[in-house]
Structure formats: C-alpha cells, structure tokens
C-alpha positions in Angstrom: -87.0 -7.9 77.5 -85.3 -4.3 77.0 -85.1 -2.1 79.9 -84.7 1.5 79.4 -85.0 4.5 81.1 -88.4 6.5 81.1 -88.1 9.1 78.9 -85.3 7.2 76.6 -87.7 5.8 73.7 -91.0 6.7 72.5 -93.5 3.9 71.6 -96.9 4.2 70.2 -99.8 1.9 71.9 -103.2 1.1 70.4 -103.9 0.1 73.7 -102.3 3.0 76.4 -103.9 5.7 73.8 -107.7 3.7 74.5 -107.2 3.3 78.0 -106.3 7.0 78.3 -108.9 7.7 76.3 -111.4 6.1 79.5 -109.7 7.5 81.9 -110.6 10.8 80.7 -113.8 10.2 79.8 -114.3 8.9 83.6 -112.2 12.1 85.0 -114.1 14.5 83.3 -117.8 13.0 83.5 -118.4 13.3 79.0 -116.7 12.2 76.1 -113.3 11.8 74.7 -114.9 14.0 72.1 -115.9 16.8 74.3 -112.9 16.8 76.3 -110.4 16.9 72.9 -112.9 20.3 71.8 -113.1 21.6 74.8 -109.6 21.4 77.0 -107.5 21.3 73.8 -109.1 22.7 70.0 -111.1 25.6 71.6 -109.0 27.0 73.6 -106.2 26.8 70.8 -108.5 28.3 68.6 -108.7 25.1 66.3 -111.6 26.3 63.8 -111.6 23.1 61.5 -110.9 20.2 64.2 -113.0 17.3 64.5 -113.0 13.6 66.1 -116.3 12.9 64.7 -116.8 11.4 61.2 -120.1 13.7 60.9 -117.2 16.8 61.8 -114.4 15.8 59.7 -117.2 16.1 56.8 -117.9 19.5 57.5 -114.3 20.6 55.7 -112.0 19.6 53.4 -110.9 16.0 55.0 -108.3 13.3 53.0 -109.8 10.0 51.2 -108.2 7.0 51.6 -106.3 5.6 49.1 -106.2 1.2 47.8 -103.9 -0.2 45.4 -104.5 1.0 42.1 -103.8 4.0 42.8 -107.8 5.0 43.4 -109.6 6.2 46.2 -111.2 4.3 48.8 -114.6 3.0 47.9 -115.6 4.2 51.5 -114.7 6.1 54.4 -114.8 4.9 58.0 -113.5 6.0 61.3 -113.3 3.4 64.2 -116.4 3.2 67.0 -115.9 6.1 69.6 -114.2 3.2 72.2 -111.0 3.0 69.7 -111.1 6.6 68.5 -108.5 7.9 70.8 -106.0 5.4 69.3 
C-alpha cells in the first residue's frame, strides 16, 4: 500500500465522484443537476452547459465513436445516480 501525502497525487474515483455526488444532493435538498446549474454554470455564465441527455441535445454535443472508424449507433448517458462520475 503507498502512502503519500494529501495533496501529493491526484487520482480519479468512480466511486468518491458518486458519493459526492449524494452528499450534495442531501446538502442542498434537489438534484446533482440543479446544484451543477445553479451554484456552478449560471453563475459562470455557462450558456450551453448541460448534465442532462435531453440538455446536451439542445446544442451541438460529440458522437461516440466504435471501431471502424464510424459513429456510435447510439447515444447514452449513465442513470442520474452515476452521472456525477
């Protein structure tokens, strides 16, 4: 097992980012969702943000790409419980 100092490496958790994810949810009484648009886009002034698939489809969003190379046959996000990861 490594042990480091806080603050000495960065590593990225699935897990830490869903549980986060809860907490605020639980802290701030709605959604991930409506506490990502309304504590962090709109007050930045992010026009064309969106953590919703039926927002990201409102502008210009990326297709997945497979093998080939060819786009994606279909588009998914993850169920709102994983969406902060």
């Amino acid at each position: 097992m490594l042990n480091l100092a806080t603050g000495a490496t960065f590593s990225y958790s699935n897990t830490g980012l869903v549980l986060a994810g809860r907490v605020i949810e639980k802290l701030t009484g709605g959604t991930g969702d409506a506490a990502g648009r309304d504590r962090i886009a709109t007050p930045l002034g992010l026009a064309h943000t969106g953590t919703l698939p039926e927002e990201a489809l409102l502008h210009r969003a990326a297709s997945g790409h497979v093998p080939g190379p060819s786009v994606a046959p279909q588009w998914s996000c993850p169920g709102r419980s994983a969406r902060p990861a």
